[in-house]
C-alpha positions in Angstrom: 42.9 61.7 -124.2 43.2 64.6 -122.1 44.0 63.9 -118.4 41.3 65.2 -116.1 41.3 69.2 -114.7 42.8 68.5 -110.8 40.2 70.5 -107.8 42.2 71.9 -105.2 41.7 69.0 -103.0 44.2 67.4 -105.0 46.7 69.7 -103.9 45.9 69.6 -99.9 47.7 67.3 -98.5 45.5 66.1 -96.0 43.3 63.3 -95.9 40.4 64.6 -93.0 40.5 66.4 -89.9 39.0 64.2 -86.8 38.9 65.6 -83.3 41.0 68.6 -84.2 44.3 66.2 -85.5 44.7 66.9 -89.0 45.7 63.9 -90.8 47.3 63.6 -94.1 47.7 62.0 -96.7 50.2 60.2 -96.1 49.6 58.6 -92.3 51.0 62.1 -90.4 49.1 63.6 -88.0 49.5 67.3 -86.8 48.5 69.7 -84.1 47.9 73.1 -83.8 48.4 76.0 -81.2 47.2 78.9 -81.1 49.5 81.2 -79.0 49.0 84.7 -77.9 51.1 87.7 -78.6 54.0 88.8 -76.1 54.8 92.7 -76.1 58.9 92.3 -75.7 59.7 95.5 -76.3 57.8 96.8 -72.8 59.7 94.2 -71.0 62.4 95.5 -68.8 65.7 94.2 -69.8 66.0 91.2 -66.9 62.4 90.4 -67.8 63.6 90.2 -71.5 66.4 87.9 -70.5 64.3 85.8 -68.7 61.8 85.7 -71.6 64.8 84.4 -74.7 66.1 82.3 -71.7 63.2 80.1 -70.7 62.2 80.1 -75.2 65.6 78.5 -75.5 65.4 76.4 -72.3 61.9 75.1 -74.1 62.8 74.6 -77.9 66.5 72.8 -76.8 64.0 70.5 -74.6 62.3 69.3 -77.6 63.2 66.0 -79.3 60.6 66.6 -82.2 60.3 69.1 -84.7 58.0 72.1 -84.7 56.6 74.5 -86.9 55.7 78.4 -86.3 53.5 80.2 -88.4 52.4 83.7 -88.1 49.6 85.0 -90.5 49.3 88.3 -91.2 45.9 90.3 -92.2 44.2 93.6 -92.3 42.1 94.0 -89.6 38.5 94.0 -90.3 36.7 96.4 -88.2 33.3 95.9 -89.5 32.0 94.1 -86.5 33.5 96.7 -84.3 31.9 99.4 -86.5 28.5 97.7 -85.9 28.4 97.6 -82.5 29.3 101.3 -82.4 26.1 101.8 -84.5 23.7 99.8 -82.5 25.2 102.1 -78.9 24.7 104.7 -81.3 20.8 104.1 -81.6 20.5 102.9 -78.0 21.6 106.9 -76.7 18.8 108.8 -75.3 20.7 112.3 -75.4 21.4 114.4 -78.7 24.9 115.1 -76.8 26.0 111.4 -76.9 24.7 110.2 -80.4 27.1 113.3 -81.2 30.3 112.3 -79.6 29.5 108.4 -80.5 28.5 109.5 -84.5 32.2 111.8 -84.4 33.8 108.4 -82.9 32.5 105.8 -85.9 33.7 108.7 -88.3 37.5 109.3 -86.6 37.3 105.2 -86.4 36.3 105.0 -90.5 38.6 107.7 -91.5 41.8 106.3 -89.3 41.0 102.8 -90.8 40.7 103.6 -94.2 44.1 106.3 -93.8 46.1 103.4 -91.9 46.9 99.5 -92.7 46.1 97.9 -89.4 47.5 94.6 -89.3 45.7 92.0 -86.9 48.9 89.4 -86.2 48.0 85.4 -85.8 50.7 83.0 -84.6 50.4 79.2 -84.9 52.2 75.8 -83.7 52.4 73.1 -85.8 53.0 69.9 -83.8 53.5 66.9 -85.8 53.7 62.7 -85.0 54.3 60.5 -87.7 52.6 56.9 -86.7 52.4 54.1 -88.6 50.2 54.0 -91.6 46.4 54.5 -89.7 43.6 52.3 -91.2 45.7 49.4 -92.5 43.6 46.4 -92.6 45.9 43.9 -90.3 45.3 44.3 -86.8 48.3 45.0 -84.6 46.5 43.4 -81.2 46.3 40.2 -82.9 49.6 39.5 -82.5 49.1 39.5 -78.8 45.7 38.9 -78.3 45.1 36.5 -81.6 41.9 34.9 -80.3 40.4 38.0 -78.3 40.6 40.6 -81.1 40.0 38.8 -84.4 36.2 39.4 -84.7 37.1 43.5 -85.1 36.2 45.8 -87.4 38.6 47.4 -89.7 36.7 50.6 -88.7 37.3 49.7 -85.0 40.7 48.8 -85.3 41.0 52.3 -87.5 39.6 54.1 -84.3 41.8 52.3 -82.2 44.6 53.1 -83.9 43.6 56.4 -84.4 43.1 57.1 -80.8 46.4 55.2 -79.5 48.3 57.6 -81.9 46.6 60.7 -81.2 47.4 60.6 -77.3 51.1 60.6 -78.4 50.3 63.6 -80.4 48.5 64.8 -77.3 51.6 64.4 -75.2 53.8 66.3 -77.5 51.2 69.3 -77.6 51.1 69.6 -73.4 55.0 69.7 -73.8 54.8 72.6 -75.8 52.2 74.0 -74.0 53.7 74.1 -71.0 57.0 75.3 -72.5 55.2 78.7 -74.2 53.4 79.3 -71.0 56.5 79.0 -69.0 57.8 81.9 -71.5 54.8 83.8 -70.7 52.9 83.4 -73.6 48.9 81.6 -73.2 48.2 78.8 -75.7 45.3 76.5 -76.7 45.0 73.7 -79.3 42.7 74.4 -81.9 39.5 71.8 -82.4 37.9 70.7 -85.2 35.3 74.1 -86.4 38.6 76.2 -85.6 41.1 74.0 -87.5 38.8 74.3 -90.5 37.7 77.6 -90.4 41.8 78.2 -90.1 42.4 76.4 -93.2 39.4 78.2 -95.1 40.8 81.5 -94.5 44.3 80.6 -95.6 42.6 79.4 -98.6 39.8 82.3 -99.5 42.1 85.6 -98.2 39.7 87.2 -100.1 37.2 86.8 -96.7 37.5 89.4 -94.3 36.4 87.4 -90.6 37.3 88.1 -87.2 40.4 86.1 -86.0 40.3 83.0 -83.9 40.4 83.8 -80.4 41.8 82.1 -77.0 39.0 81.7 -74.2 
């Protein structure tokens, strides 16, 4: 008999993403920053020393791994081209809906001539707990009487929440490490953790990027 066709799913390591913690398959749980973009190159030389020194000051301070990921796509300007069209019908002289038609034309042209690259960069923060959801509850062995009527559910979401604050601690460390190097970061919630992993698996869908409030 012939062994059943696999989906994708069977391929993706991860299990379900609650609260924006990924957790896999295995019991891991991961994190992810989004960090902004640092122009090094217009940085004077001290500011450049300061920059590498405080980066190496932050990752020799870590006692966990961490992951960087930077994803790199053509810019889709559609949304940008749109808005261009709908100032272009709000203009009340002939000269502007001129210079604003010319401008979508230079912008189409220049796009279409020119690989613009839009640049994405990622931490990956991981804590490997104990296995989350096993059936045994680990407050009965101090609290026997108190805590034997739970849930499995409940003691999941127990567990679940005891091991995501230690993830939660790791991320502020290396938050506060990338802003100390200049750079802003957020940690990505549950829509944007998604829509991060649909992209990486349709490339074929041209969206705008995820973007730091």
């Amino acid at each position: 008999m012939a062994s059943p066709l696999k989906t994708t799913q069977d391929f993706i390591p991860i299990q379900e993403i609650r609260d924006g913690v990924i957790i896999l398959k295995n019991g891991g749980m991961r994190a992810i920053i989004l960090a902004s973009s640092l122009n090094f190159a217009l940085k004077s030389q001290d500011e450049q020393s300061s920059i590498l020194m405080q980066f190496q000051n932050f990752v020799n301070s870590l006692d966990f791994s961490i992951q960087i990921f930077v994803q790199s796509k053509k810019l889709d300007i559609r949304p940008y081209i749109a808005l261009l069209e709908d100032r272009y019908k709000e203009q009340t002289t002939e000269l502007m809906k001129i210079q604003v038609r010319e401008y979508i034309e230079f912008i189409k042209t220049f796009v279409e001539s020119t690989n613009i690259m839009s640049k994405s960069f990622f931490v990956v923060i991981p804590y490997d707990p104990p296995i989350i959801g096993a059936s045994k509850n680990p407050l009965s062995k101090i609290f026997p009487g108190k805590n034997a009527g739970l849930s499995a559910t409940a003691i999941a979401d127990a567990q679940f929440q005891e091991y995501r604050s230690q993830l939660e601690q790791r991320v502020a460390v290396v938050e506060q490490g990338l802003v100390r190097c200049g750079v802003r970061a957020a940690e990505l919630g549950t829509e944007e953790v998604v829509e991060l992993f649909y992209k990486l698996f349709n490339p074929g869908e041209t969206e705008k990027p995820i973007q730091i409030t």
